[in-house]
C-alpha positions in Angstrom: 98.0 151.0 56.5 98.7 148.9 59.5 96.4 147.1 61.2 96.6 145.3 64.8 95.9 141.7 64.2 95.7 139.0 66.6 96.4 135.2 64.8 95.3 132.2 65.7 98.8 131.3 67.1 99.6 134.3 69.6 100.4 134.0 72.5 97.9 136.2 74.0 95.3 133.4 72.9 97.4 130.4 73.8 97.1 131.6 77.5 93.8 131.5 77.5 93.1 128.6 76.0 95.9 127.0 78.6 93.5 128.5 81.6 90.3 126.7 80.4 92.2 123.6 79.9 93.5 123.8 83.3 90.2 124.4 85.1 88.8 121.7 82.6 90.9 118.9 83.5 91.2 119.3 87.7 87.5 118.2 87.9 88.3 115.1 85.3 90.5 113.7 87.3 89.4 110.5 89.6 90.9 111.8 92.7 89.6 115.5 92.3 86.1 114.2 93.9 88.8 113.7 97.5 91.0 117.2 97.0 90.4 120.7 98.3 92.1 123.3 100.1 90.8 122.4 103.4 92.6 120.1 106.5 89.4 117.7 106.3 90.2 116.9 102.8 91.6 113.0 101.7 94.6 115.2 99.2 95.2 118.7 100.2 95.9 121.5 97.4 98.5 124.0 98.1 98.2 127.4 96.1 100.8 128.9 98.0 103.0 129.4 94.5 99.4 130.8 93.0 99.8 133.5 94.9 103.2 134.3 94.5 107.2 133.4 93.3 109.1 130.0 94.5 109.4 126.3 92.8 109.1 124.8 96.7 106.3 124.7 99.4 107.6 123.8 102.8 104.7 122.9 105.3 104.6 121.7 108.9 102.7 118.6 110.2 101.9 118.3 114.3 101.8 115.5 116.4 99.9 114.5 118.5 101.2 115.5 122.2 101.8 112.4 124.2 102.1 113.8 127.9 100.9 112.3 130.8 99.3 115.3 132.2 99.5 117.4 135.5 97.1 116.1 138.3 95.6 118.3 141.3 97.5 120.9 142.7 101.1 119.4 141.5 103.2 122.5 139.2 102.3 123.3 135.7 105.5 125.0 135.5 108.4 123.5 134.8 106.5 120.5 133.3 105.2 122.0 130.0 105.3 119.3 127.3 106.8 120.9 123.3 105.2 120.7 120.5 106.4 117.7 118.0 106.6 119.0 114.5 107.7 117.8 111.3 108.2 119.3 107.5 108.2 118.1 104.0 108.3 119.7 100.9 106.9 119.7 97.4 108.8 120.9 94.1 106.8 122.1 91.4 107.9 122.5 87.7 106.7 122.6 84.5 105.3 119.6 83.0 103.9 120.1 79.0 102.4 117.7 76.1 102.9 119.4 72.4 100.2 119.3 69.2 100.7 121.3 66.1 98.2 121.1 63.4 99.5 121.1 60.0 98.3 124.7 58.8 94.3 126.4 57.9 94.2 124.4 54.6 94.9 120.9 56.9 92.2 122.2 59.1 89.6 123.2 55.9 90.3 119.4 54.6 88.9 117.1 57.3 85.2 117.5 58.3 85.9 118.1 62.4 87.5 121.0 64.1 91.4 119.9 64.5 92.2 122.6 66.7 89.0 121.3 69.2 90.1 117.8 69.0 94.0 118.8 70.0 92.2 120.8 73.1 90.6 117.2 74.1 93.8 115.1 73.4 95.2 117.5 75.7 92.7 117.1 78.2 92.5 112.9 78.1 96.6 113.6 78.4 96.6 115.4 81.8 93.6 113.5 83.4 95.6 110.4 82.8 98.7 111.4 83.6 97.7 113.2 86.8 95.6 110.3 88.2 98.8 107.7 87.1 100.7 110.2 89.1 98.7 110.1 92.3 98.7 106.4 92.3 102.1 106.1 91.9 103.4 108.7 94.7 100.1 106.9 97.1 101.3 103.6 96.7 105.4 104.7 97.3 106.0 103.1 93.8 109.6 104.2 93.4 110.4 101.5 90.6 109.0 104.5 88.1 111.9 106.9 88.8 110.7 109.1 85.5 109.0 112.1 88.0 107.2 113.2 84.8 105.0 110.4 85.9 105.2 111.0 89.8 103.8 114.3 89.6 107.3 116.1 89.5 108.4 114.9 92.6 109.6 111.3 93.9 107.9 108.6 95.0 109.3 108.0 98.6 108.9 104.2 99.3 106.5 103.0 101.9 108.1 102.9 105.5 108.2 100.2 108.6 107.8 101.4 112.1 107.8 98.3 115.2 108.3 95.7 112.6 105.4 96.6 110.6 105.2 97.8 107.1 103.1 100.0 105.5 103.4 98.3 102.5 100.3 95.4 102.1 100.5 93.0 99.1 97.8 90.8 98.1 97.6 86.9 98.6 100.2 86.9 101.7 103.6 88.3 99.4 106.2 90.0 100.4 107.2 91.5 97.1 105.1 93.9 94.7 103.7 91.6 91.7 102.1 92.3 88.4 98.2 92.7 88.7 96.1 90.4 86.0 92.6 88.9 86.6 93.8 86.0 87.7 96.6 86.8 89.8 97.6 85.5 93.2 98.0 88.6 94.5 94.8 89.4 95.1 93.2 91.9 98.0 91.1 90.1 100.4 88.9 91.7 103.3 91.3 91.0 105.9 94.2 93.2 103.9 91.6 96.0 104.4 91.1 95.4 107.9 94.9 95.2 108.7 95.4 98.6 106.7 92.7 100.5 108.9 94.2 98.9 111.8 97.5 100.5 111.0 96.0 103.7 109.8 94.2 103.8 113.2 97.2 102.4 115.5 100.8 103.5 113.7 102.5 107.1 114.7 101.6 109.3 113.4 98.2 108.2 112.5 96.3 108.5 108.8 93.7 111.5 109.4 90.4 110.1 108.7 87.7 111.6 106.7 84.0 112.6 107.8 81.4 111.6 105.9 77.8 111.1 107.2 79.6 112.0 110.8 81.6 108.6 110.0 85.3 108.7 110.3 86.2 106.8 107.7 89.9 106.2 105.5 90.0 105.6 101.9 91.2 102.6 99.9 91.7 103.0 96.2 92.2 99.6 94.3 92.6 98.6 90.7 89.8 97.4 88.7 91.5 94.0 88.6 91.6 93.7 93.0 88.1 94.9 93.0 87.2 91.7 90.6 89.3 89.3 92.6 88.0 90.6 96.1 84.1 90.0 94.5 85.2 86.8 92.8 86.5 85.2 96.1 83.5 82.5 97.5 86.4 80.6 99.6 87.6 82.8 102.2 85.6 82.9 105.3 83.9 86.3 105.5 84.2 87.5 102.1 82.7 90.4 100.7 79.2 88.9 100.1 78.6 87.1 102.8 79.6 90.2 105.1 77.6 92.5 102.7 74.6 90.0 102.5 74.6 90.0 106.6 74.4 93.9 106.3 71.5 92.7 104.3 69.8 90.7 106.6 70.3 93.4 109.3 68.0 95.4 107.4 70.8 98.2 105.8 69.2 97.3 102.2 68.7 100.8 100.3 72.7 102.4 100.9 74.0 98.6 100.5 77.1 98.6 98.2 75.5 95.6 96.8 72.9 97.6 96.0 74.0 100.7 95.0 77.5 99.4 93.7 79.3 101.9 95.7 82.1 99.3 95.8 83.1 100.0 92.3 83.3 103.7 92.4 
């Protein structure tokens, strides 16, 4: 008599078990909290190959027009200014971690569920992964050249435009240097300042992000520049005394010193 039986290992249930993981790990992730679909978002998702065939996604950015504008009565026509656009690409591909477990009677040995403990391996795997990917491609770190840890695609190193680089290293360097807790290379206030300056000032501009009908841009730092910035007592202007102003002002319940919002 023949039955129709589906096992533990077909593929039928793999898929499925691939979908939850998928949906499990996007919120896990630290950037996931910035990302959506939408233009106002800090990391825009594209679901373009979702919704149909390709291993590319081509999309346009616009510039801001620069014209000068056609006073009174002078002729429109004739003095039209074009559109500046620009493209870029992302490649996808598969990217996959392995587990087997060793059979049912490895699983009926041990007192937890193997099979539920892989599913959580798997998960740590791609929340780590993804967020070491996103840092790497934000900060242009094209020493890792294995894309397996830049998301699949290349980190493109951080450009100069007018003699001024995007690229801002702690303690006044000029080259990237390992991060410790004591390290010289340490994030100060006025690195802040001169990033939002050139995210406000350099073409074409970093789009900002509303919150609280605040424009505001984000800076993501490692545990280790956060500790430095909140260690430093010598530099004029430090994080305390700027934040313990803020205090005197009155701004005490949404203070970061408060509500540590510094560290998230």
């Amino acid at each position: 008599m023949a039955t129709t039986d589906f096992g533990v290992g077909h593929p039928l249930a793999v898929k499925l078990w691939s979908k939850k993981l998928s949906y499990e790990v996007a919120g896990e992730t630290y950037f996931s909290k910035f990302s959506g679909e939408g233009s106002d978002s800090a990391f825009q998702i594209k679901t373009e190959t979702s919704k149909g065939p390709g291993d590319k996604i081509t999309y346009g950015v616009r510039m801001l027009p620069t014209g000068s504008g056609i006073q009174g009565d002078d002729t429109a026509e004739g003095n039209e200014e074009a559109l500046t656009t620009y493209n870029d690409a992302l490649f996808i591909n598969q990217l996959r971690e392995a587990f087997r477990t060793g059979g049912r009677m490895t699983e009926q040995r041990v007192p937890f569920n193997i099979r539920e403990e892989i599913r959580a391996a798997a998960k740590d795997w791609w929340v780590e992964r993804l967020d070491v990917s996103m840092a790497n491609q934000l900060t242009g770190y094209t020493a890792q050249s294995d894309t397996r840890y830049t998301g699949n695609n290349a980190a493109i190193a951080p450009s100069t435009q007018s003699g001024i680089t995007r690229l801002i290293i702690g303690g006044g360097h000029t080259a990237e240097g390992s991060l410790s807790a004591t390290t010289t290379h340490a994030i100060k206030l006025s690195d802040l300042d001169k990033a939002a300056a050139i995210a406000k000032a350099q073409q074409p501009r970093i789009r900002p992000i509303r919150v609280d009908g605040k424009n505001l841009w984000l800076a993501f730092l490692h545990p280790y520049a956060i500790l430095q910035m909140r260690a430093d007592s010598s530099t004029a202007g430090n994080f305390f005394d700027v934040q313990k102003a803020i205090l005197q002002g009155g701004k005490i319940s949404d203070n970061p010193i408060i509500t540590g919002a510094y560290i998230n």
